[in-house]
N, CA, C and O of each residue as an XYZ file, in Angstrom:
396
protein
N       0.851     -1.170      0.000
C       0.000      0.000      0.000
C       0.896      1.231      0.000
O       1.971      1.183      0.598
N       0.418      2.590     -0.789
C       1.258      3.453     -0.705
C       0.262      4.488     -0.493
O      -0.878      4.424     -0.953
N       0.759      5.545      0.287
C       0.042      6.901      0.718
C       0.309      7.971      0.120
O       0.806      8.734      0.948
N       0.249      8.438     -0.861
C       0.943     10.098     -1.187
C       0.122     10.923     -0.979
O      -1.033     10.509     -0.870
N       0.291     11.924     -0.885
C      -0.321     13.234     -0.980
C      -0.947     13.868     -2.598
O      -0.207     13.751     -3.575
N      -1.977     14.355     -2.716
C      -2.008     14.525     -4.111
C      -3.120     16.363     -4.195
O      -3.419     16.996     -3.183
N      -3.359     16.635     -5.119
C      -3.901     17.916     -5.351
C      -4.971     17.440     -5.976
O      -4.684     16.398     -6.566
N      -6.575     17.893     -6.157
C      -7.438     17.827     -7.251
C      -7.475     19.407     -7.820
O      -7.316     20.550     -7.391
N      -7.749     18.802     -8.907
C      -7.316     20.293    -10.215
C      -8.250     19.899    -11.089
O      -7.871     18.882    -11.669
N      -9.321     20.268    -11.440
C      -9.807     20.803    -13.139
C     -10.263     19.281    -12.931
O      -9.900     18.740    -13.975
N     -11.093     17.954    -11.829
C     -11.507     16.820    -12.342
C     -10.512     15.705    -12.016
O     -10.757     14.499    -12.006
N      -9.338     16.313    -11.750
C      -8.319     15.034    -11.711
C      -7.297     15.125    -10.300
O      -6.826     16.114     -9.739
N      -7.189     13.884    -10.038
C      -6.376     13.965     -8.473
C      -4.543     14.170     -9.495
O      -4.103     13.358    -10.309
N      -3.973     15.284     -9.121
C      -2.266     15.004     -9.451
C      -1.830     14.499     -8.173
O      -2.432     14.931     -7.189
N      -0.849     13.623     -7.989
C       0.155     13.180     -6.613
C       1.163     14.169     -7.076
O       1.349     14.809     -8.112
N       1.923     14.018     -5.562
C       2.837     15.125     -5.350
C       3.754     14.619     -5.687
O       4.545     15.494     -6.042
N       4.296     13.357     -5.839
C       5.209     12.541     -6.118
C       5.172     11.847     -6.787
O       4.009     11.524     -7.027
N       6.274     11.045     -7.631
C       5.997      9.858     -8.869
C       5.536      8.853     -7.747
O       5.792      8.877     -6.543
N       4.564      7.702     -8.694
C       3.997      6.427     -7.651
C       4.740      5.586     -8.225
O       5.240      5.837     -9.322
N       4.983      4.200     -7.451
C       5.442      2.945     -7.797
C       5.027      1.886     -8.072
O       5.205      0.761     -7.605
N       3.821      2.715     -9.737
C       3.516      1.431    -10.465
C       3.466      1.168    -11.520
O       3.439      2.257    -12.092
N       3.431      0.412    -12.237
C       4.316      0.298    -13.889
C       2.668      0.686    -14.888
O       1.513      0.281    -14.755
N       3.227      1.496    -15.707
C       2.150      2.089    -16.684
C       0.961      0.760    -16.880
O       1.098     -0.460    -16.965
N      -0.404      1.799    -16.904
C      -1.484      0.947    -17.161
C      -1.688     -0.130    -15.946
O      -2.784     -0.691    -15.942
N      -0.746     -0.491    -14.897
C      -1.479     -1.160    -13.745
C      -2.758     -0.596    -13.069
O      -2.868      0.628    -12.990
N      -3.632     -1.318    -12.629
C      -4.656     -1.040    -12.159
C      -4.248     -0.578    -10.630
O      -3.127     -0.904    -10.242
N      -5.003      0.076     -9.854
C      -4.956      0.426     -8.782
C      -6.649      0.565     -7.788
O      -7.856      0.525     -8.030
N      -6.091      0.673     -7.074
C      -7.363      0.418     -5.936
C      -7.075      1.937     -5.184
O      -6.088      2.027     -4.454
N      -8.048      3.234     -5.404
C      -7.651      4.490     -4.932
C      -8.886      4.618     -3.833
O     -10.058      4.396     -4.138
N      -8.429      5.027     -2.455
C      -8.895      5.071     -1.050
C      -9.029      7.103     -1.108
O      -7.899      7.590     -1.092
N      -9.853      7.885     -1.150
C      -9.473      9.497     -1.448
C     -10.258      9.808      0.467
O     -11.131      9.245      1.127
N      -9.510     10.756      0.652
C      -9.800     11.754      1.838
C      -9.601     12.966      2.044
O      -8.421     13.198      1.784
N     -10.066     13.763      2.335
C      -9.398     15.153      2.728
C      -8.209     15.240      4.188
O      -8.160     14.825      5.346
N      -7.162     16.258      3.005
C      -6.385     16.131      4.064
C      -6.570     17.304      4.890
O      -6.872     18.433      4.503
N      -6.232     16.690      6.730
C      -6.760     18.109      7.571
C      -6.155     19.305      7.172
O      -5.024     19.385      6.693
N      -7.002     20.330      7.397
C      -5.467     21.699      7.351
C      -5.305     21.467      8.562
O      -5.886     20.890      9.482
N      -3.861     22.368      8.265
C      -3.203     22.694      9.235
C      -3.124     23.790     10.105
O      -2.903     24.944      9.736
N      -3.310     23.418     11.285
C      -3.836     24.869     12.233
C      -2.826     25.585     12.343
O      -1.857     25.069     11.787
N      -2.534     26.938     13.005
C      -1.576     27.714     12.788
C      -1.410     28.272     14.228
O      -2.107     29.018     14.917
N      -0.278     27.661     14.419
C      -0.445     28.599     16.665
C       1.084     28.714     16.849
O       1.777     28.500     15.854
N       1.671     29.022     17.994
C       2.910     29.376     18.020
C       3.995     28.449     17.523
O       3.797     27.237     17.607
N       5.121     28.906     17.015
C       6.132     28.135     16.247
C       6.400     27.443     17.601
O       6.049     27.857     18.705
N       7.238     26.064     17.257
C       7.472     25.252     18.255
C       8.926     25.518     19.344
O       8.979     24.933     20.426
N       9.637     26.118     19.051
C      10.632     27.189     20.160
C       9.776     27.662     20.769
O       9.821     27.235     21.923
N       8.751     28.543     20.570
C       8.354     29.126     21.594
C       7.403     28.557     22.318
O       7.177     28.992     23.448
N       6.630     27.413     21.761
C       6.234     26.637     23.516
C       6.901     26.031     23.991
O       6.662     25.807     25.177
N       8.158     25.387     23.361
C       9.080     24.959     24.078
C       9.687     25.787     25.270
O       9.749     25.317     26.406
N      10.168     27.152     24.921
C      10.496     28.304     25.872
C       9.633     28.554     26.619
O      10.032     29.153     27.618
N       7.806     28.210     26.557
C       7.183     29.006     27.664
C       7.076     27.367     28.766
O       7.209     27.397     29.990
N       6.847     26.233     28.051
C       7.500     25.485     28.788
C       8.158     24.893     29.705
O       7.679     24.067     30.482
N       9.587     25.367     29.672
C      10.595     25.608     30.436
C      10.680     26.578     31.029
O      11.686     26.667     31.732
N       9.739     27.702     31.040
C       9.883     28.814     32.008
C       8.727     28.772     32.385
O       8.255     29.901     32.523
N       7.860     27.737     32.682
C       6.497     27.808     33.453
C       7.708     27.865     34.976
O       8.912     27.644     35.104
N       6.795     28.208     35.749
C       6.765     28.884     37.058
C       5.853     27.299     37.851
O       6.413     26.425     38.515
N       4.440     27.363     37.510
C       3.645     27.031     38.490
C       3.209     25.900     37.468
O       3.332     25.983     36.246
N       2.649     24.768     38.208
C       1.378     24.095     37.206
C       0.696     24.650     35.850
O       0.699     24.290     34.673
N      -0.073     26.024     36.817
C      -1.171     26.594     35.454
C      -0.053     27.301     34.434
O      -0.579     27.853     33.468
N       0.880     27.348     34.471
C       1.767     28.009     33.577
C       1.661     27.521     32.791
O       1.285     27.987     31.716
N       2.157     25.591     33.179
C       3.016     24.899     32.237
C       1.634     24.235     31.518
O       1.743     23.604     30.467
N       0.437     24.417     32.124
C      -0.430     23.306     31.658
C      -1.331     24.832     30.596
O      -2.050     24.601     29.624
N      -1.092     25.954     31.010
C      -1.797     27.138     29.953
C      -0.941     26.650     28.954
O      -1.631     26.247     28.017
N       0.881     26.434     28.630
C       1.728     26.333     27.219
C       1.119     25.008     26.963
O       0.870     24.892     25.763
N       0.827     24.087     27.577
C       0.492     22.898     26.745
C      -0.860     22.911     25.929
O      -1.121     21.852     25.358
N      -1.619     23.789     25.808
C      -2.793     24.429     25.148
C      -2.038     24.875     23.852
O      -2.826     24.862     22.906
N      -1.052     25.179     23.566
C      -0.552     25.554     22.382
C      -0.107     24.550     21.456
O      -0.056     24.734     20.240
N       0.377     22.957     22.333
C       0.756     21.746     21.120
C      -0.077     21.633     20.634
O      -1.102     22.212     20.994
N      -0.035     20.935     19.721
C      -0.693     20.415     18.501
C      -1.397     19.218     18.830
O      -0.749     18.299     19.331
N      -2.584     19.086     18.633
C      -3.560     17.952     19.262
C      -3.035     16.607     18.925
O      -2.498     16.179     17.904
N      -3.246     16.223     19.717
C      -2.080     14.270     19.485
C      -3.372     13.198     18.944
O      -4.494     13.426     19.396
N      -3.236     12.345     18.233
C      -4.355     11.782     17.529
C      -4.852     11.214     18.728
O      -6.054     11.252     18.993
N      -4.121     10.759     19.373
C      -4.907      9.434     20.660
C      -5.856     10.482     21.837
O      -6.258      9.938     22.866
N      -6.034     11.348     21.698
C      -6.505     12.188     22.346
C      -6.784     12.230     23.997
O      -7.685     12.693     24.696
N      -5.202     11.306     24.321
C      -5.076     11.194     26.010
C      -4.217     12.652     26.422
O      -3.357     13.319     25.847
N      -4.821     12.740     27.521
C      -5.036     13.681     27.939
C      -4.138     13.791     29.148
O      -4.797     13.574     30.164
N      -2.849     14.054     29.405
C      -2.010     14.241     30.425
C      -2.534     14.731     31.963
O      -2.581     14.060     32.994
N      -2.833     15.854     31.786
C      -3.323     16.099     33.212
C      -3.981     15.818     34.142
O      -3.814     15.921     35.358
N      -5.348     15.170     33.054
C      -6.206     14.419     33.047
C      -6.186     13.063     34.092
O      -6.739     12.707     35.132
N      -5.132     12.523     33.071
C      -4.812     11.522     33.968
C      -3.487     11.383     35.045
O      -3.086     10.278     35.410
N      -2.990     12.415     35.410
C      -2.459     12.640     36.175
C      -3.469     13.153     37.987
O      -3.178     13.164     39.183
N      -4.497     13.437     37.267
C      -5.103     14.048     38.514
C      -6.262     12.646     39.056
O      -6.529     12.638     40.258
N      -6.960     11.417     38.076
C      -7.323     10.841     38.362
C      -6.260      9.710     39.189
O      -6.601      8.950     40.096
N      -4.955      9.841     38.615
C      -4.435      9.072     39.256
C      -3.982      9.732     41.042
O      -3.817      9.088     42.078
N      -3.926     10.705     40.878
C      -3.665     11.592     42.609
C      -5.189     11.210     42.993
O      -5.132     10.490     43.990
N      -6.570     11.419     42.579
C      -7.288     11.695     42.974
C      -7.615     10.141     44.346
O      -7.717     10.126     45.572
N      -7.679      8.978     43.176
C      -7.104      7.769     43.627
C      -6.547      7.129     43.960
O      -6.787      5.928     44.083
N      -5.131      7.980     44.359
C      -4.383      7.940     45.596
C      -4.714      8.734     46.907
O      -3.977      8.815     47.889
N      -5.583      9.135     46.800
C      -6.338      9.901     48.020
C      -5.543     11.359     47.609
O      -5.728     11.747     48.763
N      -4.951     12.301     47.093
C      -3.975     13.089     46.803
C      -4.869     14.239     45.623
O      -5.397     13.983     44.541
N      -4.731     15.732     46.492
C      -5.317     16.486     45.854
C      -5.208     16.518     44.371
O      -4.500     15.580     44.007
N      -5.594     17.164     43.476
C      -5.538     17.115     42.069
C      -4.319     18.370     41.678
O      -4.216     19.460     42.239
N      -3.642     17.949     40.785
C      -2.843     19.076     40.602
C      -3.458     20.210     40.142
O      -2.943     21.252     40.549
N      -4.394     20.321     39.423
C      -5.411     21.199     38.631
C      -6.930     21.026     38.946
O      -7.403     19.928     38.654
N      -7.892     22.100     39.587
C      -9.166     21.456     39.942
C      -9.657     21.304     38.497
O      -9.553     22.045     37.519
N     -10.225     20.104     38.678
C     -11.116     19.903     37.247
C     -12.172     21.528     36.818
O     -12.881     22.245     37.523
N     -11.923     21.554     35.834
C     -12.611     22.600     34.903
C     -14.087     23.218     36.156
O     -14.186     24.206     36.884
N     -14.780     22.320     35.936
C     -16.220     22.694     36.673
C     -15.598     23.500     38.338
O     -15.645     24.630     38.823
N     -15.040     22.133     38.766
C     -14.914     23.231     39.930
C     -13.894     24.513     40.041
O     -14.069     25.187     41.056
N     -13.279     24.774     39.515
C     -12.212     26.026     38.921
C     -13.451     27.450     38.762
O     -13.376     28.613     39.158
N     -14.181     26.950     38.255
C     -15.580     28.370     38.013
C     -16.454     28.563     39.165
O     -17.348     29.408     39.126
């Protein structure tokens, strides 16, 4: 199986790249849209706010700036269920009670 990237233009998909299959082979084509790409601070600088968090809410406000991870686990998340279930305050009050 091969993945490329490709453009539709004027009716027709172009790939971005030559494919690896010999003229006139048949193919089996799978089409999707690819996500855009969101646009938030270059990656130095959450790295820098990062490393200069101060407190918890510092470091957990810069982690609002990565880039969403497909598996959509959730660090703090489970950092606080796991304190919570150690009998051990939460590092962050969950959202609801914070308001």
């Amino acid at each position: 199986m091969t993945t490329v990237e490709a453009v539709y233009e004027n009716g027709v998909l172009r790939p971005s790249e030559p494919l690896p299959f010999s003229e006139g082979e048949r193919v089996e084509v799978t089409v999707c849209p690819k996500p855009a790409r969101t646009t938030g601070p270059p990656a130095d600088e959450i790295t820098r706010r990062l490393r200069e968090a101060k407190t918890y809410r510092e470091w957990f406000q810069a982690t609002k700036s990565l880039p969403p991870d497909d598996g959509g686990y959730d660090i703090v998340r489970a950092l606080n269920e796991n304190r919570k279930w150690a009998g051990d305050r939460p590092i962050l009050p969950d959202d609801e009670d914070a308001q």
